[in-house]
N, C-alpha and C positions, 0 to 999 in steps of 0.2 A: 343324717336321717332323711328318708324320701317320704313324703305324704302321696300314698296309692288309693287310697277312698279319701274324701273330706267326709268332718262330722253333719250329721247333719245340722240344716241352716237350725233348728226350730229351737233341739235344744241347748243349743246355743247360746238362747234367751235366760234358761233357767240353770246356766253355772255362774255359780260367784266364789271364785274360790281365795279361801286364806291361807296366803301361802303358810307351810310347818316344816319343821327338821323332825317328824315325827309319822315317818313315810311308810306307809305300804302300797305293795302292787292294788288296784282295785282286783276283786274277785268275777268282774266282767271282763275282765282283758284274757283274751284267749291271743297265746304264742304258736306259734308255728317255725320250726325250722326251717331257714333255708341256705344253700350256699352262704360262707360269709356271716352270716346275720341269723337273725329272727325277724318273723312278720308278727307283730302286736294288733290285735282288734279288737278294738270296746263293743260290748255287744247293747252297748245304751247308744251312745251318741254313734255308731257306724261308722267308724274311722278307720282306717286302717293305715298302718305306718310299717314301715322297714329301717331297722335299727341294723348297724355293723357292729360282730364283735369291739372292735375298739369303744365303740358308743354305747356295746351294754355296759363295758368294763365302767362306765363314768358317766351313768345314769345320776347317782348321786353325788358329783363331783362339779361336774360341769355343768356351771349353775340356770345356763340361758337351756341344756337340752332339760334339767330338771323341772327349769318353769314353763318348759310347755309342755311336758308330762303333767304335770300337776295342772295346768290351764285346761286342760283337754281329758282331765281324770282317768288318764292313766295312770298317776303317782295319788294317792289321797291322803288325808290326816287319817289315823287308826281310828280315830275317834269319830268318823264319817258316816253315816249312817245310810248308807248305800239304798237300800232297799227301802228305806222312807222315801229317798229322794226319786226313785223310781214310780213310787206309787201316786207319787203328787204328779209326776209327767202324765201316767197313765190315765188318770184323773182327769185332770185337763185333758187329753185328746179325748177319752170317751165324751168330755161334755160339746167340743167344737166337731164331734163326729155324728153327734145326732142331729146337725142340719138334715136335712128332706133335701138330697142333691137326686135325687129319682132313681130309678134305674137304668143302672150302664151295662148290665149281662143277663143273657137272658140263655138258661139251659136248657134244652127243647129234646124231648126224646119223641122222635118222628113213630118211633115202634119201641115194645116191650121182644118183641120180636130178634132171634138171631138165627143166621145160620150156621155156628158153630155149637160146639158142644165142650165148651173146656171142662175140664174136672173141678177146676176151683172155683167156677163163676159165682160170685153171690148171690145170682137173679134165678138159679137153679130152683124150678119147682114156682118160679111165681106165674100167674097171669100173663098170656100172652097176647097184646092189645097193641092195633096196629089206629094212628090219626087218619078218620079220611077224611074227605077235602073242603067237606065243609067246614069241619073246626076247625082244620089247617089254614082258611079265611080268616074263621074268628080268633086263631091265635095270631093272624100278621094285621089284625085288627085292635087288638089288645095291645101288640106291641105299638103300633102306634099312636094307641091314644095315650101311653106311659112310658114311651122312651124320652129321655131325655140327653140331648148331646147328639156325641159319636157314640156308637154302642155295638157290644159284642155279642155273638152269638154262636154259642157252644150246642157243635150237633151230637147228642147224646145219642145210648139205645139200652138193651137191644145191639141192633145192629141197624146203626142210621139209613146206610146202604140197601135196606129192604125194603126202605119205602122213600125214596127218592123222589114220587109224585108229592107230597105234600112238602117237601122241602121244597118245590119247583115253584108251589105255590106260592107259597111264605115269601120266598127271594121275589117272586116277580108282583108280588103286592107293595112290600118294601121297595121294592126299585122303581117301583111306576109313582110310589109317594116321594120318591127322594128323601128316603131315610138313610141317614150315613150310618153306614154300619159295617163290619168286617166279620168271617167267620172262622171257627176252628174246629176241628172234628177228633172224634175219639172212634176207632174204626177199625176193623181188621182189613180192610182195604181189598179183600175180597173181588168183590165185586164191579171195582171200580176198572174202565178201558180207558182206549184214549179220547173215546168222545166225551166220556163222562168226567174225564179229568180237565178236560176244556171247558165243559161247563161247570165243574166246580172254580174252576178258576175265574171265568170270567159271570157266571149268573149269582152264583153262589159268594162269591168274593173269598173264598176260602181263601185264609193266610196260611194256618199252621194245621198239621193233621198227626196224631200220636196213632202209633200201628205196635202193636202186641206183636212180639215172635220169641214162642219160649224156649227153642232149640233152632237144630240144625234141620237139614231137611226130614231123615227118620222121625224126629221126636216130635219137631212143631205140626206135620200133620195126624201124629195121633195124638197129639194134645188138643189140636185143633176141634180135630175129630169133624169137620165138616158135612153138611149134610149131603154134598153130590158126590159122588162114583166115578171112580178112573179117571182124577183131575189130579195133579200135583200141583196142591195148594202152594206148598212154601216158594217154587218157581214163578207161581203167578202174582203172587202178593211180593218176592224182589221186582217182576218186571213192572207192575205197578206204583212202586214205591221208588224206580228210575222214571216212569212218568212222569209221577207227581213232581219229583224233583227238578226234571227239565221245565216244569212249569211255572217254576222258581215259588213252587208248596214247599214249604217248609216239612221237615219230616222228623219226628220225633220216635225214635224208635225204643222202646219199652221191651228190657228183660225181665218176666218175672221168674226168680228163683228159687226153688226148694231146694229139697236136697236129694232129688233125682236127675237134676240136670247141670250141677255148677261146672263137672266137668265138659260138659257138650258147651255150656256159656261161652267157656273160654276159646273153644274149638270156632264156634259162631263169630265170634266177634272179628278172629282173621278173616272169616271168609266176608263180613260185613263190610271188612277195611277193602281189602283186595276187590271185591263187586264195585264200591262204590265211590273209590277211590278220589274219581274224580271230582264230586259234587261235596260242594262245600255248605248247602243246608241241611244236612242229614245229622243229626246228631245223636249218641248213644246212651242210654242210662239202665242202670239195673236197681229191682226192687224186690225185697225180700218177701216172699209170701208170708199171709200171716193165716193162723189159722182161725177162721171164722165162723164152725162149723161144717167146714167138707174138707174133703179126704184128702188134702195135701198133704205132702211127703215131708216133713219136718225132721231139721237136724236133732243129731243128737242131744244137742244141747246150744246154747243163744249164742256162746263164746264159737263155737265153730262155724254156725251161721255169721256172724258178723265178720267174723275172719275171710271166710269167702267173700261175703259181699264187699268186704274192703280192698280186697286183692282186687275184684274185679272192676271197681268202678276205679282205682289206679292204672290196672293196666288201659282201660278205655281213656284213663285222662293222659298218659304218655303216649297214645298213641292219637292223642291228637282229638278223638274222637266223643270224648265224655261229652253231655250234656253240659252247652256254660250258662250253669246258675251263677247269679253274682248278688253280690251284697243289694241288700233291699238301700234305698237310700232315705226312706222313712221307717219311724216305729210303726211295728204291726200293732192295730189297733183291732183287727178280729183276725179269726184263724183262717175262713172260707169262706166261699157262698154263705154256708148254712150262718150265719150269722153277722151276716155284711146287709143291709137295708137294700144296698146297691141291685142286688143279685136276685135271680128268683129262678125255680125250675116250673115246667109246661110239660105236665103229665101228656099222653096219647089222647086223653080223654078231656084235655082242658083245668083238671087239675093241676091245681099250684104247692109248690112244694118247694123246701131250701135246700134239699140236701137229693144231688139228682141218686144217688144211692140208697136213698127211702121212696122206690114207687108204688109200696101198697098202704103206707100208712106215716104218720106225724105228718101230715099235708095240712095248709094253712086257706085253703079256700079255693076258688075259682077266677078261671076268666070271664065267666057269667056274673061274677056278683064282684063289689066292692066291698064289701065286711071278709074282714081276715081274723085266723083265729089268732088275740093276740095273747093269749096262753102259750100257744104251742109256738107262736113268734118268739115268746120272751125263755119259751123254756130249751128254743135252739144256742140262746146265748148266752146258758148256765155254764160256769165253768169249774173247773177240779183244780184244786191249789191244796199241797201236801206239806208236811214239815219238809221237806229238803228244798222248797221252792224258796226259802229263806235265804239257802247259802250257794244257790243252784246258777253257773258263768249263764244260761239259758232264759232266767228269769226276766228281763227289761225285755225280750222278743219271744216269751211262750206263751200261745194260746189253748189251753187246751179244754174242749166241750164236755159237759157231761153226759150227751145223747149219741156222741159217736162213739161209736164201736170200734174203731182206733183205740180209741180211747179207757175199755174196756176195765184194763186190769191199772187202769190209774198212771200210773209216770213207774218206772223202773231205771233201774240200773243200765239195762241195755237200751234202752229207749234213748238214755242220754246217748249213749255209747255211739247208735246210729245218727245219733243229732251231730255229733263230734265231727265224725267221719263226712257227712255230708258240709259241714259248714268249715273242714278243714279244707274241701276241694275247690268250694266256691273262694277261698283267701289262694289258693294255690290258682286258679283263675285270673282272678284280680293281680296276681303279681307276676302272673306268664305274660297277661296282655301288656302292661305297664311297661316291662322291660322289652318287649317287642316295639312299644314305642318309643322307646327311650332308646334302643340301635337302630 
Protein backbone atom coordinates (compact mmCIF):
# COMPACT_ATOMS: atom_id res chain seq x y z
CA UNK A 1 0.00 0.00 0.00
CA UNK A 2 1.38 3.61 -0.83
CA UNK A 3 -0.10 6.63 1.07
CA UNK A 4 -0.33 9.42 -2.09
CA UNK A 5 -2.44 12.22 -0.06
CA UNK A 6 -2.33 11.91 4.04
CA UNK A 7 -5.74 12.48 5.93
CA UNK A 8 -6.02 15.36 7.05
CA UNK A 9 -4.15 16.49 10.44
CA UNK A 10 -7.74 17.87 12.16
CA UNK A 11 -9.80 15.06 11.60
CA UNK A 12 -7.62 12.97 12.97
CA UNK A 13 -8.68 14.33 16.32
CA UNK A 14 -12.17 13.12 15.89
CA UNK A 15 -11.69 8.99 14.95
CA UNK A 16 -11.75 6.50 17.62
CA UNK A 17 -12.25 3.56 16.10
CA UNK A 18 -13.47 -0.05 17.59
CA UNK A 19 -12.01 -2.36 15.91
CA UNK A 20 -15.19 -5.12 14.29
CA UNK A 21 -15.23 -8.36 12.01
CA UNK A 22 -18.43 -6.83 10.87
CA UNK A 23 -16.92 -4.57 7.81
CA UNK A 24 -17.93 -2.55 5.19
CA UNK A 25 -16.43 -0.34 2.62
CA UNK A 26 -17.24 3.32 4.04
CA UNK A 27 -19.73 4.95 1.25
CA UNK A 28 -17.07 8.09 1.20
CA UNK A 29 -14.34 5.97 -0.21
CA UNK A 30 -14.44 6.77 -4.01
CA UNK A 31 -12.07 3.87 -6.17
CA UNK A 32 -10.42 4.52 -9.18
CA UNK A 33 -8.77 2.14 -11.41
CA UNK A 34 -5.33 2.11 -12.04
CA UNK A 35 -2.57 -0.25 -13.52
CA UNK A 36 -2.09 -3.04 -10.98
CA UNK A 37 -4.24 -1.70 -8.30
CA UNK A 38 -6.98 0.73 -7.25
CA UNK A 39 -6.59 4.48 -6.06
CA UNK A 40 -9.01 4.54 -2.63
CA UNK A 41 -10.16 8.24 -1.42
CA UNK A 42 -12.09 9.15 1.57
CA UNK A 43 -13.75 12.13 0.74
CA UNK A 44 -14.11 13.01 4.74
CA UNK A 45 -10.61 12.69 5.92
CA UNK A 46 -8.70 13.30 2.17
CA UNK A 47 -6.55 10.55 2.07
CA UNK A 48 -5.73 9.04 -0.68
CA UNK A 49 -4.02 5.46 -0.98
CA UNK A 50 -2.99 2.95 -3.69
CA UNK A 51 -3.84 -0.64 -3.09
CA UNK A 52 -2.23 -3.57 -5.38
CA UNK A 53 -4.50 -6.29 -6.68
CA UNK A 54 -2.76 -8.68 -4.35
CA UNK A 55 -3.63 -6.21 -1.32
CA UNK A 56 -7.22 -5.98 -2.44
CA UNK A 57 -7.46 -9.67 -2.65
CA UNK A 58 -6.63 -9.51 1.43
CA UNK A 59 -8.15 -6.42 2.67
CA UNK A 60 -9.87 -8.68 5.03
CA UNK A 61 -7.23 -11.18 5.70
CA UNK A 62 -4.21 -9.40 6.31
CA UNK A 63 -4.96 -8.12 9.67
CA UNK A 64 -2.09 -5.08 10.01
CA UNK A 65 -3.46 -3.78 6.11
CA UNK A 66 -7.18 -4.14 7.62
CA UNK A 67 -6.21 -2.07 10.80
CA UNK A 68 -5.37 0.71 8.94
CA UNK A 69 -8.20 0.57 6.82
CA UNK A 70 -10.51 0.59 9.53
CA UNK A 71 -8.00 3.38 11.67
CA UNK A 72 -8.32 5.72 8.67
CA UNK A 73 -12.27 4.69 7.84
CA UNK A 74 -11.85 3.09 5.07
CA UNK A 75 -13.10 -0.18 6.41
CA UNK A 76 -16.04 0.71 9.06
CA UNK A 77 -18.40 -1.30 11.51
CA UNK A 78 -22.06 -1.50 9.39
CA UNK A 79 -23.40 -0.18 12.26
CA UNK A 80 -21.45 3.23 11.76
CA UNK A 81 -23.13 6.01 11.35
CA UNK A 82 -21.28 7.86 8.89
CA UNK A 83 -23.26 10.82 8.32
CA UNK A 84 -23.68 11.66 11.91
CA UNK A 85 -20.19 11.66 12.28
CA UNK A 86 -19.75 13.99 9.55
CA UNK A 87 -22.23 16.46 10.70
CA UNK A 88 -20.46 16.71 14.09
CA UNK A 89 -16.94 17.50 12.08
CA UNK A 90 -18.98 20.06 10.04
CA UNK A 91 -20.31 21.38 13.21
CA UNK A 92 -17.37 22.12 14.77
CA UNK A 93 -15.55 23.74 11.82
CA UNK A 94 -18.51 26.06 11.20
CA UNK A 95 -18.08 27.04 14.93
CA UNK A 96 -13.95 27.72 14.77
CA UNK A 97 -14.75 29.31 11.28
CA UNK A 98 -16.57 32.17 12.41
CA UNK A 99 -13.42 33.82 13.99
CA UNK A 100 -13.23 37.45 12.33
CA UNK A 101 -9.77 36.52 10.41
CA UNK A 102 -10.80 39.66 7.96
CA UNK A 103 -10.58 39.79 4.56
CA UNK A 104 -8.01 37.93 2.43
CA UNK A 105 -9.81 38.61 -1.46
CA UNK A 106 -10.97 41.16 -2.63
CA UNK A 107 -13.09 40.84 -6.25
CA UNK A 108 -12.96 44.23 -7.99
CA UNK A 109 -14.81 44.66 -11.27
CA UNK A 110 -12.88 47.80 -12.71
CA UNK A 111 -15.93 47.94 -15.54
CA UNK A 112 -19.46 46.28 -16.29
CA UNK A 113 -17.99 47.21 -19.53
CA UNK A 114 -16.71 44.56 -22.46
CA UNK A 115 -15.59 44.47 -25.69
CA UNK A 116 -16.88 41.29 -26.77
CA UNK A 117 -19.99 40.00 -27.48
CA UNK A 118 -20.40 36.29 -26.67
CA UNK A 119 -23.85 34.67 -27.00
CA UNK A 120 -23.89 33.22 -23.74
CA UNK A 121 -22.69 35.96 -21.37
CA UNK A 122 -24.77 36.27 -18.43
CA UNK A 123 -24.02 40.09 -18.12
CA UNK A 124 -26.07 40.45 -21.56
CA UNK A 125 -28.53 43.28 -21.48
CA UNK A 126 -27.16 44.62 -17.93
CA UNK A 127 -25.82 48.15 -17.13
CA UNK A 128 -22.79 49.20 -18.47
CA UNK A 129 -20.73 51.03 -15.61
CA UNK A 130 -17.24 51.84 -15.91
CA UNK A 131 -15.01 52.82 -12.02
CA UNK A 132 -13.34 56.30 -12.36
CA UNK A 133 -10.52 57.29 -10.50
CA UNK A 134 -11.88 58.73 -7.73
CA UNK A 135 -13.55 55.64 -6.35
CA UNK A 136 -10.82 53.66 -7.89
CA UNK A 137 -8.87 55.78 -4.70
CA UNK A 138 -11.62 55.10 -2.49
CA UNK A 139 -11.62 51.41 -3.25
CA UNK A 140 -7.56 50.98 -2.65
CA UNK A 141 -8.63 53.07 0.42
CA UNK A 142 -11.15 50.60 1.76
CA UNK A 143 -8.78 47.94 0.91
CA UNK A 144 -6.56 49.15 3.20
CA UNK A 145 -8.22 50.10 6.03
CA UNK A 146 -9.80 46.02 5.90
CA UNK A 147 -7.08 43.99 4.51
CA UNK A 148 -5.77 41.81 6.72
CA UNK A 149 -2.39 39.65 6.00
CA UNK A 150 -1.29 38.85 2.59
CA UNK A 151 -4.32 39.36 0.25
CA UNK A 152 -5.69 38.54 -3.19
CA UNK A 153 -6.98 40.34 -5.72
CA UNK A 154 -9.33 39.13 -8.36
CA UNK A 155 -9.62 41.52 -11.46
CA UNK A 156 -13.08 40.89 -12.45
CA UNK A 157 -15.41 42.62 -15.54
CA UNK A 158 -17.01 43.25 -17.89
CA UNK A 159 -13.80 43.19 -19.38
CA UNK A 160 -11.05 44.26 -16.72
CA UNK A 161 -8.80 45.41 -19.77
CA UNK A 162 -11.15 48.30 -20.49
CA UNK A 163 -10.37 50.23 -17.92
CA UNK A 164 -6.74 49.55 -16.98
CA UNK A 165 -6.60 53.33 -15.45
CA UNK A 166 -8.27 52.53 -12.33
CA UNK A 167 -6.62 49.23 -11.93
CA UNK A 168 -3.17 51.51 -12.34
CA UNK A 169 -4.65 53.28 -9.40
CA UNK A 170 -5.53 50.72 -7.14
CA UNK A 171 -1.97 48.95 -7.62
CA UNK A 172 -0.08 52.08 -7.19
CA UNK A 173 -2.10 53.15 -3.79
CA UNK A 174 -1.45 49.57 -2.59
CA UNK A 175 2.20 49.61 -3.42
CA UNK A 176 3.02 53.09 -2.22
CA UNK A 177 1.16 51.59 1.37
CA UNK A 178 3.11 48.28 1.34
CA UNK A 179 0.25 46.18 1.15
CA UNK A 180 1.28 42.60 0.31
CA UNK A 181 -0.87 41.37 -1.96
CA UNK A 182 -0.88 39.43 -5.34
CA UNK A 183 -3.29 39.41 -8.25
CA UNK A 184 -5.24 37.23 -10.71
CA UNK A 185 -7.50 38.19 -13.63
CA UNK A 186 -10.34 36.80 -15.48
CA UNK A 187 -9.89 38.15 -19.05
CA UNK A 188 -10.21 37.62 -22.71
CA UNK A 189 -6.73 38.97 -22.90
CA UNK A 190 -7.69 41.00 -25.86
CA UNK A 191 -6.30 43.88 -25.27
CA UNK A 192 -3.37 43.17 -23.40
CA UNK A 193 0.62 44.02 -25.50
CA UNK A 194 3.80 43.69 -24.31
CA UNK A 195 3.91 46.70 -22.43
CA UNK A 196 0.94 46.03 -20.66
CA UNK A 197 1.96 42.46 -19.84
CA UNK A 198 5.04 44.02 -18.19
CA UNK A 199 3.07 45.92 -16.23
CA UNK A 200 0.75 43.68 -15.30
CA UNK A 201 3.55 41.69 -14.23
CA UNK A 202 5.40 43.86 -12.30
CA UNK A 203 2.72 46.92 -11.14
CA UNK A 204 -0.04 44.80 -11.06
CA UNK A 205 1.69 41.75 -9.45
CA UNK A 206 -0.51 39.54 -11.52
CA UNK A 207 0.23 35.69 -10.66
CA UNK A 208 -2.50 33.90 -12.63
CA UNK A 209 -4.79 35.08 -15.66
CA UNK A 210 -7.83 32.61 -16.99
CA UNK A 211 -8.49 33.46 -20.81
CA UNK A 212 -11.93 32.21 -22.60
CA UNK A 213 -11.30 30.42 -26.10
CA UNK A 214 -14.44 28.60 -27.30
CA UNK A 215 -13.07 27.17 -30.62
CA UNK A 216 -10.49 27.38 -33.16
CA UNK A 217 -9.81 30.20 -35.08
CA UNK A 218 -13.37 30.48 -37.42
CA UNK A 219 -15.55 29.89 -34.30
CA UNK A 220 -13.69 31.72 -31.32
CA UNK A 221 -14.05 35.02 -33.43
CA UNK A 222 -17.60 34.75 -34.19
CA UNK A 223 -18.35 33.68 -30.83
CA UNK A 224 -16.23 36.37 -29.69
CA UNK A 225 -17.83 38.50 -31.95
CA UNK A 226 -15.53 41.56 -30.86
CA UNK A 227 -16.22 45.00 -31.19
CA UNK A 228 -13.19 46.07 -33.82
CA UNK A 229 -13.06 45.33 -37.58
CA UNK A 230 -10.52 43.49 -39.61
CA UNK A 231 -8.42 42.20 -36.54
CA UNK A 232 -8.10 38.34 -36.14
CA UNK A 233 -8.83 38.21 -32.74
CA UNK A 234 -7.96 34.48 -31.89
CA UNK A 235 -4.07 35.23 -33.41
CA UNK A 236 -3.88 38.04 -31.04
CA UNK A 237 -5.10 36.65 -27.97
CA UNK A 238 -2.50 33.28 -28.83
CA UNK A 239 0.41 35.83 -29.23
CA UNK A 240 -0.83 37.33 -26.06
CA UNK A 241 -1.25 34.38 -23.95
CA UNK A 242 2.91 33.44 -25.31
CA UNK A 243 3.46 36.91 -23.57
CA UNK A 244 1.91 36.34 -20.60
CA UNK A 245 3.52 33.10 -20.28
CA UNK A 246 7.22 34.22 -21.00
CA UNK A 247 6.27 36.55 -18.18
CA UNK A 248 6.17 33.59 -16.10
CA UNK A 249 1.84 34.61 -15.85
CA UNK A 250 0.37 31.70 -15.22
CA UNK A 251 -2.33 31.08 -17.90
CA UNK A 252 -5.38 29.17 -17.33
CA UNK A 253 -7.17 28.59 -20.40
CA UNK A 254 -11.06 27.92 -20.25
CA UNK A 255 -13.16 25.80 -22.90
CA UNK A 256 -16.53 26.58 -22.78
CA UNK A 257 -18.69 23.81 -24.51
CA UNK A 258 -22.03 23.25 -25.93
CA UNK A 259 -22.95 21.33 -28.29
CA UNK A 260 -21.86 23.52 -31.35
CA UNK A 261 -18.43 23.22 -30.75
CA UNK A 262 -17.12 19.76 -29.09
CA UNK A 263 -15.96 18.67 -32.20
CA UNK A 264 -13.69 22.09 -33.07
CA UNK A 265 -12.64 21.48 -28.93
CA UNK A 266 -10.95 18.66 -29.81
CA UNK A 267 -9.45 20.08 -33.12
CA UNK A 268 -8.34 23.25 -30.62
CA UNK A 269 -6.63 21.51 -28.14
CA UNK A 270 -3.86 19.96 -30.84
CA UNK A 271 -3.31 23.18 -32.12
CA UNK A 272 -3.06 24.62 -28.15
CA UNK A 273 -0.47 21.70 -27.48
CA UNK A 274 1.56 22.15 -30.72
CA UNK A 275 1.60 26.50 -30.31
CA UNK A 276 2.54 26.26 -26.89
CA UNK A 277 4.44 23.41 -26.54
CA UNK A 278 6.94 24.79 -24.96
CA UNK A 279 5.62 26.64 -21.81
CA UNK A 280 5.02 24.77 -19.05
CA UNK A 281 2.41 27.42 -17.15
CA UNK A 282 -0.34 27.13 -19.42
CA UNK A 283 -2.76 24.75 -18.44
CA UNK A 284 -6.16 23.51 -20.04
CA UNK A 285 -9.62 22.85 -18.84
CA UNK A 286 -13.08 22.40 -20.22
CA UNK A 287 -16.54 23.51 -18.95
CA UNK A 288 -19.97 22.55 -19.96
CA UNK A 289 -22.32 25.40 -20.74
CA UNK A 290 -25.21 25.62 -18.88
CA UNK A 291 -28.10 27.12 -19.76
CA UNK A 292 -29.02 30.30 -17.86
CA UNK A 293 -31.46 31.82 -19.91
CA UNK A 294 -29.58 32.52 -23.44
CA UNK A 295 -29.42 30.92 -26.41
CA UNK A 296 -26.75 28.29 -25.99
CA UNK A 297 -26.65 25.31 -28.12
CA UNK A 298 -27.54 22.42 -25.79
CA UNK A 299 -27.12 18.66 -26.18
CA UNK A 300 -29.48 16.48 -26.87
CA UNK A 301 -29.53 15.20 -23.82
CA UNK A 302 -27.08 15.47 -20.13
CA UNK A 303 -25.73 11.74 -21.00
CA UNK A 304 -24.19 13.05 -24.26
CA UNK A 305 -23.04 16.24 -22.86
CA UNK A 306 -21.11 14.67 -20.16
CA UNK A 307 -19.84 12.05 -22.35
CA UNK A 308 -18.09 14.70 -24.31
CA UNK A 309 -16.99 16.79 -21.69
CA UNK A 310 -15.35 13.48 -20.17
CA UNK A 311 -13.62 12.63 -23.43
CA UNK A 312 -12.26 15.81 -23.51
CA UNK A 313 -10.97 16.81 -20.20
CA UNK A 314 -9.10 12.91 -20.61
CA UNK A 315 -7.73 13.65 -23.75
CA UNK A 316 -6.36 17.26 -22.27
CA UNK A 317 -5.19 15.16 -18.99
CA UNK A 318 -3.03 12.42 -21.28
CA UNK A 319 -1.76 15.02 -23.11
CA UNK A 320 -0.34 16.37 -20.42
CA UNK A 321 -2.15 19.50 -20.59
CA UNK A 322 -5.48 19.35 -18.12
CA UNK A 323 -5.75 21.78 -15.60
CA UNK A 324 -3.90 20.22 -12.11
CA UNK A 325 -6.72 20.37 -9.64
CA UNK A 326 -5.57 18.38 -6.67
CA UNK A 327 -7.13 17.15 -3.41
CA UNK A 328 -8.15 20.12 -1.26
CA UNK A 329 -6.09 19.23 1.90
CA UNK A 330 -8.85 20.55 4.37
CA UNK A 331 -12.77 20.11 4.62
CA UNK A 332 -14.61 22.71 2.72
CA UNK A 333 -16.27 24.71 5.06
CA UNK A 334 -18.23 27.17 2.41
CA UNK A 335 -18.64 26.76 -1.26
CA UNK A 336 -17.20 30.39 -2.53
CA UNK A 337 -16.68 33.90 -2.25
CA UNK A 338 -20.35 34.24 -1.88
CA UNK A 339 -20.26 32.83 1.46
CA UNK A 340 -16.76 32.88 2.80
CA UNK A 341 -16.52 36.10 5.44
CA UNK A 342 -13.11 36.10 3.95
CA UNK A 343 -14.12 37.43 0.50
CA UNK A 344 -16.08 40.28 -0.83
CA UNK A 345 -16.75 41.79 -4.47
CA UNK A 346 -16.22 45.89 -5.32
CA UNK A 347 -18.92 46.82 -7.73
CA UNK A 348 -17.72 49.96 -10.42
CA UNK A 349 -19.62 52.03 -8.29
CA UNK A 350 -18.30 51.08 -4.90
CA UNK A 351 -20.81 48.67 -4.25
CA UNK A 352 -20.28 45.53 -2.22
CA UNK A 353 -21.36 42.34 -3.07
CA UNK A 354 -20.36 38.26 -2.64
CA UNK A 355 -21.05 36.98 -5.59
CA UNK A 356 -19.00 38.86 -8.46
CA UNK A 357 -21.93 37.25 -10.82
CA UNK A 358 -24.76 39.25 -9.08
CA UNK A 359 -23.64 43.12 -10.23
CA UNK A 360 -27.27 44.47 -10.29
CA UNK A 361 -28.69 43.15 -7.18
CA UNK A 362 -28.35 40.83 -3.60
CA UNK A 363 -25.46 43.39 -2.91
CA UNK A 364 -24.64 43.87 0.92
CA UNK A 365 -23.56 47.47 1.16
CA UNK A 366 -20.93 49.83 0.46
CA UNK A 367 -17.44 51.05 0.60
CA UNK A 368 -18.88 54.45 2.00
CA UNK A 369 -20.57 53.01 4.78
CA UNK A 370 -19.83 50.22 7.44
CA UNK A 371 -23.44 48.75 8.03
CA UNK A 372 -23.84 45.55 5.94
CA UNK A 373 -27.04 44.02 4.99
CA UNK A 374 -26.74 41.08 7.30
CA UNK A 375 -30.01 39.44 5.78
CA UNK A 376 -28.68 39.27 2.52
CA UNK A 377 -25.21 38.13 4.23
CA UNK A 378 -26.78 35.34 6.09
CA UNK A 379 -29.15 34.47 3.18
CA UNK A 380 -25.91 34.08 0.71
CA UNK A 381 -25.07 31.10 3.22
CA UNK A 382 -28.42 29.13 2.96
CA UNK A 383 -27.90 25.96 1.65
CA UNK A 384 -29.87 22.95 -0.27
CA UNK A 385 -29.52 19.47 1.40
CA UNK A 386 -31.96 16.65 -0.54
CA UNK A 387 -32.84 13.13 0.47
CA UNK A 388 -29.86 11.58 -1.58
CA UNK A 389 -27.40 13.80 0.46
CA UNK A 390 -27.89 11.03 3.02
CA UNK A 391 -26.29 8.32 1.01
CA UNK A 392 -24.42 10.81 -1.41
CA UNK A 393 -19.76 9.54 -1.70
CA UNK A 394 -19.92 13.84 -2.13
CA UNK A 395 -21.54 14.70 1.15
CA UNK A 396 -18.41 15.36 3.87
CA UNK A 397 -17.16 18.05 0.81
CA UNK A 398 -20.63 19.44 -0.77
CA UNK A 399 -21.54 22.87 -0.40
CA UNK A 400 -24.27 23.76 -2.09
CA UNK A 401 -26.09 27.64 -1.91
CA UNK A 402 -29.61 28.26 -2.39
CA UNK A 403 -29.04 31.80 -4.29
CA UNK A 404 -26.92 30.41 -6.80
CA UNK A 405 -28.12 29.78 -10.00
CA UNK A 406 -25.83 26.72 -10.36
CA UNK A 407 -27.62 25.65 -8.16
CA UNK A 408 -31.04 26.05 -9.72
CA UNK A 409 -32.70 22.75 -10.33
CA UNK A 410 -31.24 21.56 -6.91
CA UNK A 411 -28.51 18.49 -6.87
CA UNK A 412 -29.31 15.89 -9.85
CA UNK A 413 -28.16 12.82 -11.11
CA UNK A 414 -25.82 14.42 -13.63
CA UNK A 415 -24.44 17.03 -11.31
CA UNK A 416 -23.06 14.02 -9.38
CA UNK A 417 -22.09 12.60 -12.62
CA UNK A 418 -19.85 15.85 -13.44
CA UNK A 419 -18.76 15.94 -9.74
CA UNK A 420 -17.24 12.20 -10.40
CA UNK A 421 -15.61 12.98 -13.46
CA UNK A 422 -13.87 16.05 -12.27
CA UNK A 423 -12.60 14.54 -8.85
CA UNK A 424 -11.75 11.28 -10.78
CA UNK A 425 -8.98 13.49 -12.60
CA UNK A 426 -7.86 15.30 -9.74
CA UNK A 427 -6.93 11.31 -7.90
CA UNK A 428 -5.54 10.52 -11.57
CA UNK A 429 -3.24 13.85 -10.83
CA UNK A 430 -2.28 12.95 -7.45
CA UNK A 431 -1.04 9.62 -8.54
CA UNK A 432 0.63 10.77 -11.93
CA UNK A 433 2.66 13.28 -9.68
CA UNK A 434 3.55 10.66 -6.91
CA UNK A 435 4.81 8.02 -9.37
CA UNK A 436 6.85 10.77 -11.27
CA UNK A 437 8.46 11.10 -7.88
CA UNK A 438 8.61 8.00 -6.93
CA UNK A 439 11.05 7.11 -10.61
Amino acid sequence: MDIIHSQDSLIIRFINVKYSDLLIISKYCFKVSVDDGELWYHTLTRELIYLSNKELNSIYSDKELNNYLQDHLFLIDNSFNEKKFVDEIKSFLNLVNKTNKGIKQFIILPTTACNARCYYCYELGRKKVSMDLKTALDVAKYIIDNAQGKIEIEWFGGEPLCNTEAIDVICKELNKNNINYSSIMVSNAYLFDEILVKKAKTDWNLKLIQITIDGSEKIYNKTKSFIYKDINAYQRVLDNIELLSKEDIRVEIRLNMDNSNVDDLNELVDLLRDRFVEYKNINIYTVLLRDFGFNINEFENKDLALDAYENLQNKLFKMGYGTKKYINNKIQVNQCMADCDESIVILPDGRLGKCEHESEDNLIGSIYSDKKDLNMLNAWKETIEIDYCKECLFYPDCIKLKKCAWNKDGCDEYSRKEMTINLKLKLLNEFHNFMEKEN
